[in-house]
N, C-alpha and C positions, 0 to 999 in steps of 0.2 A: 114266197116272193123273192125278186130276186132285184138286186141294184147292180145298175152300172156307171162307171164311171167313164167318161169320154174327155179324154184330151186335158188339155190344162185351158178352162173357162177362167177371164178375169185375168188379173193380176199375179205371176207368179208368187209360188211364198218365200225366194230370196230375196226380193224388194221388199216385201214385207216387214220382213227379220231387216234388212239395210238402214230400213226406215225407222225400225222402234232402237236397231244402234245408235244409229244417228242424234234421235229426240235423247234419248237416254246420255249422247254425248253431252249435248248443248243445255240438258240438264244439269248433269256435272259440274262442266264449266262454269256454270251460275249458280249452281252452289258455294262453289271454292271462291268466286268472285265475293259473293254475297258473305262469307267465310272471312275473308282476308279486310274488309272493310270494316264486320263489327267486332272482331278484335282487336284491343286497345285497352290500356291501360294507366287509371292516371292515380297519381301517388299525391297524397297529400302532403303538406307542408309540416305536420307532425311527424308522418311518416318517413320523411328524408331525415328530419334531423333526428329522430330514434335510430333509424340506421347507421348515419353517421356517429353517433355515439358510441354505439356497437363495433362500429370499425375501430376507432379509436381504442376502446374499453380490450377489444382483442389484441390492439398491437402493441399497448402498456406493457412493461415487464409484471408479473407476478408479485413478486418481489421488490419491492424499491432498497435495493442495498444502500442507498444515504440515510431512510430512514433509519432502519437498522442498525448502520453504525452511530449513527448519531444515537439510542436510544443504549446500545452497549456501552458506549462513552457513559451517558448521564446515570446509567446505573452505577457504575463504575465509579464515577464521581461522588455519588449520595442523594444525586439531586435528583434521580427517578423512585419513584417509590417511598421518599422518604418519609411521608408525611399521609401516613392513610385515611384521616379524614376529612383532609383538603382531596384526596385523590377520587373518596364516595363522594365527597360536596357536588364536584365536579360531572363523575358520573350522572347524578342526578339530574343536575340541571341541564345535561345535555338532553336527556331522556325525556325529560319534560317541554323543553325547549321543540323536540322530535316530534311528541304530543299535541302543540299546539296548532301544527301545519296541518 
């Protein structure tokens, strides 16, 4: 058996191929459309002010050198440390006080 083919019957196949670019364009297009509308982002009202904390807590210095000198001074003095079971008293009842929340 033998087949022939005659001529270009129909619709060329670069319209074809023009046609499935095309759809495949305005595909696209409406995806990236459809794309750009349901992204979004909404931040709750916890969530800014934990940030904001964050920001603050990072621009703090380390170190607070007033405390520090102020606690060199009261050592210095006698008046840090001097009294160690006013100083567990203390401890405790913080810890417990921490406990309670």
């Amino acid at each position: 058996m033998t087949s022939r083919i005659d001529g270009n019957q129909g619709t060329p196949l670069s319209t074809h191929i023009d046609r499935a670019e095309t759809a495949k364009g305005a595909e696209r297009a409406q995806n990236q459309a459809k794309a750009a509308k349901a992204d979004r982002v909404e931040v709750s009202s916890d969530a800014a002010l934990m940030n904001s904390a964050v920001l603050a807590a990072n621009q703090a210095p380390a170190i607070r050198s007033d405390r520090v000198e102020a606690a060199k001074k009261a050592l210095a003095d006698g008046t840090l440390g001097a009294d160690a079971g006013t100083l567990a008293d203390a401890l405790i009842d913080h810890m417990m006080d921490d406990q309670k929340r």
